[in-house]
C-alpha distance (Angstrom), angle and dihedral (degrees) to the residues before:
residue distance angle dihedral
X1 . . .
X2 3.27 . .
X3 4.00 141.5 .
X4 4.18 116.6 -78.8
X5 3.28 103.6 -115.4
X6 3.82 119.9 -150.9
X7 4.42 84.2 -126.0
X8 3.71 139.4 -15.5
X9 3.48 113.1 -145.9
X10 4.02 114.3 -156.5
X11 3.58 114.1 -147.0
X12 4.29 126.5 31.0
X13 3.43 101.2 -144.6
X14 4.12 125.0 127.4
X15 3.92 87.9 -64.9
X16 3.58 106.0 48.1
X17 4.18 87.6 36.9
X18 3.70 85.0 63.6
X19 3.98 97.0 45.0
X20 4.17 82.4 45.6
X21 3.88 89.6 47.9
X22 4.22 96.8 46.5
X23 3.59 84.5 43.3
X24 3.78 100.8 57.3
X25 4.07 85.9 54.9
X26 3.65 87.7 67.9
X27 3.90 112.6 69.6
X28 3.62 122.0 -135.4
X29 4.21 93.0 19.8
X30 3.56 101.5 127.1
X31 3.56 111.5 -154.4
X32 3.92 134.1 165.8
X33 4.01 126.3 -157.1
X34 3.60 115.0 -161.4
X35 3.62 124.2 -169.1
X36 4.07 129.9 179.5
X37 4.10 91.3 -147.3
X38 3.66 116.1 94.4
X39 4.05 82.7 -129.1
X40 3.62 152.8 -3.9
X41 3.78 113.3 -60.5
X42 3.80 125.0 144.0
X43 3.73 109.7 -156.3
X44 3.92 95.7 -30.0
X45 3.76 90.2 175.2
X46 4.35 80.0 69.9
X47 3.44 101.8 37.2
X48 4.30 94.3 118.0
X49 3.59 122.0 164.9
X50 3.67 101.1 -109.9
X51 3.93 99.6 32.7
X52 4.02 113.6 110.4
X53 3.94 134.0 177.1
X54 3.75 122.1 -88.0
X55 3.94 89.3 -139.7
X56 3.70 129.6 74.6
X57 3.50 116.2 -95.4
X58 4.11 85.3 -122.7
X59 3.28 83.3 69.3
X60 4.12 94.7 73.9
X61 3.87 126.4 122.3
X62 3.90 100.4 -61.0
X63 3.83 112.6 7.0
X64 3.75 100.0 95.4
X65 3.92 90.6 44.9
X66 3.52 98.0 31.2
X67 3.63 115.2 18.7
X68 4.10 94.5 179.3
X69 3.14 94.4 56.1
X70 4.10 130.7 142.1
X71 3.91 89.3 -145.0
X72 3.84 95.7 55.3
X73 4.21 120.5 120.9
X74 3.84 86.1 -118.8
X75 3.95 91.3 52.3
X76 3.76 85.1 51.6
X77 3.70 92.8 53.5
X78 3.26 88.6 59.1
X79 3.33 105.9 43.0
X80 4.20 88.1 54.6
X81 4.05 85.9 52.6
X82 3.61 95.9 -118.2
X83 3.44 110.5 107.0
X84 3.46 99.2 113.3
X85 3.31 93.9 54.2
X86 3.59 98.0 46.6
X87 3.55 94.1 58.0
X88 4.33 90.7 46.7
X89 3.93 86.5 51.9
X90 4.35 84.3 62.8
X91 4.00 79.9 -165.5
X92 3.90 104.4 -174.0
X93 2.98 99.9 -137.2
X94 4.49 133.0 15.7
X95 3.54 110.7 -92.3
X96 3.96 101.7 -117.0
X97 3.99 88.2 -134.5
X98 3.78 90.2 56.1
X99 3.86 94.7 50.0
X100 3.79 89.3 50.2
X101 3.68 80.4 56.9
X102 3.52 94.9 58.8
X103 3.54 92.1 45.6
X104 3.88 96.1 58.5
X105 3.98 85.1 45.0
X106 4.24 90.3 61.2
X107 3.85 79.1 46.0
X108 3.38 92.0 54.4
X109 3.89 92.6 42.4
X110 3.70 105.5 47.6
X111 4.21 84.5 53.4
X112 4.32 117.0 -176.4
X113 3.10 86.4 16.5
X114 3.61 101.0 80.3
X115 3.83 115.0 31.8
X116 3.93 119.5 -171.9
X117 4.08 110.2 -163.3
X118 3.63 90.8 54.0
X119 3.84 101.0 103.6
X120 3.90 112.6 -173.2
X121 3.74 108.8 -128.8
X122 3.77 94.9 179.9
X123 3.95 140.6 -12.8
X124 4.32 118.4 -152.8
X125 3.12 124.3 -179.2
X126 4.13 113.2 -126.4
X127 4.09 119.4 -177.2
X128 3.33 113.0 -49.3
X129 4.47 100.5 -12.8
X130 3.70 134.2 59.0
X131 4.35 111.0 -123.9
X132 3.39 120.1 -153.3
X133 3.62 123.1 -164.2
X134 3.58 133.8 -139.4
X135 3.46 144.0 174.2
X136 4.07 88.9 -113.9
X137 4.21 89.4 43.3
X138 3.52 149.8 -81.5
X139 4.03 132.4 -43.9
X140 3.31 133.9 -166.7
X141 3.82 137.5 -146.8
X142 3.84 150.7 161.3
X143 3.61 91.5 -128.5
X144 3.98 139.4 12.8
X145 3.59 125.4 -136.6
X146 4.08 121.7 -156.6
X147 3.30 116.1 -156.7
X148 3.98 104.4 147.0
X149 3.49 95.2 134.8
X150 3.77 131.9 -122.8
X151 3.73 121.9 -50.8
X152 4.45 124.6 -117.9
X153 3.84 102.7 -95.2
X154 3.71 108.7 -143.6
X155 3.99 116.2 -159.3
X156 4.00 104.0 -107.4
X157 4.05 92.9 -118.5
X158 4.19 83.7 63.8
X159 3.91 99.1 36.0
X160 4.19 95.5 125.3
X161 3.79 96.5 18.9
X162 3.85 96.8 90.2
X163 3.87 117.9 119.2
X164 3.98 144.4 115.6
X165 4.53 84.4 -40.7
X166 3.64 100.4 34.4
X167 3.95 116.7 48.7
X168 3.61 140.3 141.6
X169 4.07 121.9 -92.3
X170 4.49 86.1 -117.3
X171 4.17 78.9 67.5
X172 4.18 89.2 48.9
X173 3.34 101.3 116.7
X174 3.75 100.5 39.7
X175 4.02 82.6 66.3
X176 3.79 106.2 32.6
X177 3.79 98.2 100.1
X178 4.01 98.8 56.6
X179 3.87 98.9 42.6
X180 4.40 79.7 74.0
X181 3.85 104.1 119.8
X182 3.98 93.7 13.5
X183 3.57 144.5 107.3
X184 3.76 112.6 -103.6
X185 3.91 128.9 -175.0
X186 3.61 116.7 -154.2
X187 4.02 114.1 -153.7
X188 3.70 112.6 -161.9
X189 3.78 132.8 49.1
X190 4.34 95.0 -149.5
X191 3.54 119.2 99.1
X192 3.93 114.9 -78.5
X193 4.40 75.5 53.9
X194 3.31 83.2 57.9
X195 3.74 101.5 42.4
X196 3.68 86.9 47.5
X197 3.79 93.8 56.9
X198 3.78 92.7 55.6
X199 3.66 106.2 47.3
X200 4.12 77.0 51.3
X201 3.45 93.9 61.1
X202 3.80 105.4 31.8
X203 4.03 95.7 49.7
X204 3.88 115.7 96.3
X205 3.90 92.9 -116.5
X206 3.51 99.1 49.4
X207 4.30 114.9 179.8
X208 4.01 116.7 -105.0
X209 3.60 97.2 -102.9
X210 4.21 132.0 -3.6
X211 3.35 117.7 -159.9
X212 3.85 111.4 -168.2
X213 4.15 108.4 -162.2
X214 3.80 127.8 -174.3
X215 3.30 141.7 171.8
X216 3.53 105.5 -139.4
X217 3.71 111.7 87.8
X218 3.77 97.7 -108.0
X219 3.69 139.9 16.5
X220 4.26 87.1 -96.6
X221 3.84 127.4 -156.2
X222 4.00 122.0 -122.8
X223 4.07 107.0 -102.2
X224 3.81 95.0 -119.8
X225 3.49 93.1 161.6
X226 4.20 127.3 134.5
X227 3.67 104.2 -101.4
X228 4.24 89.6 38.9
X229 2.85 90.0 52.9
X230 4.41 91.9 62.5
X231 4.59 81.1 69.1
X232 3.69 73.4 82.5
X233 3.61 100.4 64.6
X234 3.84 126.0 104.2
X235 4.06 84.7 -123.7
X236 3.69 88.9 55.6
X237 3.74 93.8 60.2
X238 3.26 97.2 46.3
X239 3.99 88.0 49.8
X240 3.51 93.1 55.0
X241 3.72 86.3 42.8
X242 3.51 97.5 62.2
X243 4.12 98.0 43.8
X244 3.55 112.6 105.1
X245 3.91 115.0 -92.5
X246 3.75 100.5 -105.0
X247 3.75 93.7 62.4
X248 3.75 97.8 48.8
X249 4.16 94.9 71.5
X250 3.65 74.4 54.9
X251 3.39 102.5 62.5
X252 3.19 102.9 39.7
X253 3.58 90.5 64.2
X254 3.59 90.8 57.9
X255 3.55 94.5 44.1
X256 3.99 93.2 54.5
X257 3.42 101.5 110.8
X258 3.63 96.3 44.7
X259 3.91 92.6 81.6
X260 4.03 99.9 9.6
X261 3.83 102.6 46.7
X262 4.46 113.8 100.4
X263 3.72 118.3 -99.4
X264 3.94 103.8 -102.5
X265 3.63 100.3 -129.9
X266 4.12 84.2 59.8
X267 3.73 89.0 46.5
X268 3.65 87.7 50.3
X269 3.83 92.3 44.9
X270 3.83 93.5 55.2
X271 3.63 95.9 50.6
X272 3.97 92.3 54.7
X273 3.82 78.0 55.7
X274 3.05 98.0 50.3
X275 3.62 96.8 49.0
X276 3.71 94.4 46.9
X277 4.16 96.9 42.8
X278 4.52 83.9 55.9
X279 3.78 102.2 30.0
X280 3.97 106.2 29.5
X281 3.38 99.6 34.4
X282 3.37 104.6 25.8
X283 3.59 98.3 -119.9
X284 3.31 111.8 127.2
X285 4.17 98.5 146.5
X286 3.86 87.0 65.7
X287 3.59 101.5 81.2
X288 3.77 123.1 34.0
X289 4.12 118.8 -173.2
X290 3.76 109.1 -159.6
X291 3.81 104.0 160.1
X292 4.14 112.0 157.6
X293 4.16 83.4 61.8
X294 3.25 128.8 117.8
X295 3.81 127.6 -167.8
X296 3.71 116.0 -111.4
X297 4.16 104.6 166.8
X298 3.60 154.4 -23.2
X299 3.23 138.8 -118.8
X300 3.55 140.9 -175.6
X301 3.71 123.1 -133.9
X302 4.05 144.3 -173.1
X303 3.51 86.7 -108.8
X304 3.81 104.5 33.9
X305 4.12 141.1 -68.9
X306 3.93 126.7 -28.9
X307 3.76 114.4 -155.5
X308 4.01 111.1 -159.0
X309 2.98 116.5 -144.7
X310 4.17 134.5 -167.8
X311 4.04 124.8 -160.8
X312 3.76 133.0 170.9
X313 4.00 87.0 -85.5
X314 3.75 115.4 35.6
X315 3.75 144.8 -24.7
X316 3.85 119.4 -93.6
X317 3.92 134.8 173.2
X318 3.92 126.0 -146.6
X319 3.94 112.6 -152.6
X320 3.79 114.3 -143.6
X321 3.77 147.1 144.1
X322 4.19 99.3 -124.7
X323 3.57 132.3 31.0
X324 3.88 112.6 -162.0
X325 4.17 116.0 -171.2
X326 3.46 114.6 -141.3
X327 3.78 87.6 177.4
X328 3.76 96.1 125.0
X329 3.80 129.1 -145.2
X330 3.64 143.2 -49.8
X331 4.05 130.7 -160.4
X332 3.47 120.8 -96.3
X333 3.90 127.2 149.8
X334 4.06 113.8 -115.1
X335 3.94 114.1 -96.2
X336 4.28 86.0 -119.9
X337 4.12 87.6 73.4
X338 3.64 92.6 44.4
X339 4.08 102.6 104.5
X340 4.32 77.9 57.0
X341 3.96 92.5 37.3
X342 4.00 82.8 75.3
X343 3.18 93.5 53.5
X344 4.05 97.4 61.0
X345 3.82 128.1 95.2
X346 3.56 103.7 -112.9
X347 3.61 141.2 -164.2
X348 3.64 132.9 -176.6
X349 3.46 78.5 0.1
X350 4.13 94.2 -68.5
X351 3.38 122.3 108.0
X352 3.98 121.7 -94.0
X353 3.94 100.8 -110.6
X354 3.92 122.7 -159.3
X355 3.81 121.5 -138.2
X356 4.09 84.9 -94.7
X357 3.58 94.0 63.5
X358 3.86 78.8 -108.2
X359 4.70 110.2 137.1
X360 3.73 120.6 -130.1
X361 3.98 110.3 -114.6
X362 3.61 134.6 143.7
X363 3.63 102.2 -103.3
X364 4.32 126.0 101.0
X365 3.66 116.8 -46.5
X366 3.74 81.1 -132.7
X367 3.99 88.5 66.4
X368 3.67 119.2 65.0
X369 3.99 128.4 -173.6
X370 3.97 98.3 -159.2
X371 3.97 126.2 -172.0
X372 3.73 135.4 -113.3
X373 3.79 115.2 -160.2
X374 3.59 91.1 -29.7
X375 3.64 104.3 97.0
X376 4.21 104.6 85.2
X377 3.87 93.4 126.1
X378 3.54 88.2 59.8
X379 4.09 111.0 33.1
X380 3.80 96.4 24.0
X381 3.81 132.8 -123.9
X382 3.75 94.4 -25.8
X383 3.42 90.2 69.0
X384 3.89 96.7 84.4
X385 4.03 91.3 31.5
X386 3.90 124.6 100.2
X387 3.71 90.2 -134.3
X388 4.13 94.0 85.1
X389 3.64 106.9 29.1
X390 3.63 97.0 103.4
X391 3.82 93.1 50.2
X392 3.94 85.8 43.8
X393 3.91 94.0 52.3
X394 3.74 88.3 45.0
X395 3.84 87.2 51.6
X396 3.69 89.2 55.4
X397 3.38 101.7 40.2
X398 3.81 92.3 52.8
X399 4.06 88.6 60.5
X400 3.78 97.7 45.2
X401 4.33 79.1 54.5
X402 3.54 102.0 45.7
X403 3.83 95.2 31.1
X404 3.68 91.5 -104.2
X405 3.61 103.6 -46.3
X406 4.10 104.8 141.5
């Protein structure tokens, strides 16, 4: 059998990196990150040339907790010898492929004590320790730590239609190369839509036609600005935290386009396209903008796929070959804790999530199931965001240490 762990964290993505990261700066915390990937990759299915963060790189897995850090993006920088050169490019903004590099470099770093090819195909919870089982054995821990990630959302007219022509944008780049010379429908007017659209129109075999469709009624910037920007303070989560539960649904509708609007330079960059695919080059069937839509069916066709779709106004249909579904993610907990998922006070059907990240559930005090990036309902939109996952792994880590105490 093996050692009791003080946690076990399932899933080594940025979250859990960070909690493995923090944790190796305290001596004698022994702490295990499983991951069922045969290697670090954060949304590879994304990872396009041109697209870059929306957060400042300071904002990695340690630097706003632990600025001195050997795990920081800076300490990476130099570490890869380019340092120099990073700071001459003045990029405005980290290239997403490059941070994904650093991430597989703290991988690398922190060594046993994050293990990818150890898939988790269930966690119980025996006496006094969780065990989680995997094809290559059994470990044991005080605590358990889920931090899987969200989940693709597909809209509920296209729930069953998914395939080898209809996909979700996290399986992009798996697909880019054969939608050359087709007809592609982009669903979803955030930013990986928008990302998507671009590296569509800018490649040298660009499809016959995109059509990019969202619901909202515009094609709508990110709110980047000063004061916004303060909904990503550790205060702010705990504010929203502690209102009462009716307003939070609330707020997080007003909040939306804080963290699910489209970088404006990218907006800006698509409507030069735009202007020079219709008026320069005469193309103006290439690219058609139908935001106020939403998606009510599918059908197939002879000739291809027919999306129907319903605005204020009218119904209309766009013909095309591929439908990709930029319609981003919602929370769900992995199937592997779902023998303890039963076991949780829910509401809304979420779980009920303490001010430690830790979930309400009628096993020991002593035992805590905390959340990773699954925790919006209760902390707000920065839940999900980059910008707060060092403070949040700190959080959590400072409960599994003082047995829950913060």
């Amino acid at each position: 059998m093996s050692e009791l762990l003080d946690y076990l964290a399932v899933g080594a993505g940025p979250a859990n990196l960070s909690l493995a990261a923090q944790a190796a700066a305290r001596p004698g915390t022994a702490g295990l990150h499983l991951d069922r990937r045969e290697g670090p990759a954060w949304h590879p299915g994304l990872l396009l040339p041109d697209a870059t963060l929306q957060n400042s790189p300071f904002k990695d897995l340690v630097t706003p907790v632990d600025p001195t850090s050997r795990f920081s993006f800076l300490s990476f920088l130099a570490a890869k010898g380019r340092f120099y050169q990073f700071l001459t490019a003045r990029f405005p903004a980290v290239h997403r492929a490059e941070f994904n590099q650093y991430l597989g470099w703290v991988a690398e770093e922190l060594g046993d004590a994050v293990r990818y090819g150890h898939e988790v195909t269930g966690v119980r919870f025996r006496d006094d320790h969780f065990e989680a089982e995997t094809p290559r054995g059994t470990f044991r821990s005080r605590h358990l730590v889920v931090g899987t990630g969200p989940q693709p959302y597909l809209p509920p007219a296209l729930e069953g239609a998914t395939g080898p022509a209809v996909f979700h944008s996290g399986e992009f780049v798996q697909h880019a190369e054969a939608l050359a010379g087709r007809r592609v429908a982009v669903v979803g007017g955030g930013q990986s839509g928008a990302e998507i659209v671009r590296h569509l129109l800018v490649g040298r075999d660009r499809p016959e036609q995109v059509s990019w469709i969202s619901r909202r009624p515009g094609f709508l910037p990110l709110d980047e600005s000063a004061f916004t920007n303060d909904l990503y303070l550790p205060e702010a989560a705990r504010e929203f935290f502690d209102r009462p539960k009716e307003q939070r649904a609330a707020l997080l509708a007003e909040q939306k386009y804080a963290s699910d609007g489209v970088n404006e330079s990218l907006l800006a960059e698509l409507y030069r396209i735009v202007y020079l695919t219709s008026h320069v080059e005469g193309r103006p069937e290439l690219i058609r903008l139908l935001p106020g839509h939403e998606v009510a069916g599918l059908a197939e066709r002879a000739d291809g796929l027919r999306l129907v779709l319903k605005s204020a106004a009218e119904e209309t249909a766009v013909d095309c070959d591929a439908v990709v579904l930029a319609t981003g993610y919602v929370q769900r907990l992995p199937q592997c804790v779902g023998e303890l998922a039963g076991r949780m006070r829910l509401e809304d059907g979420l779980p009920v999530v303490r001010r430690d990240y830790s979930v309400e559930w009628d096993g020991p005090a002593d035992n805590r199931i905390y959340l990773q990036n699954g925790a919006r309902h209760a902390f707000g939109i920065t839940d999900p965001n980059l910008g707060l996952l060092a403070w949040r792994s700190r959080v959590i880590l400072d409960s599994i240490l003082t047995d829950g105490g913060n």
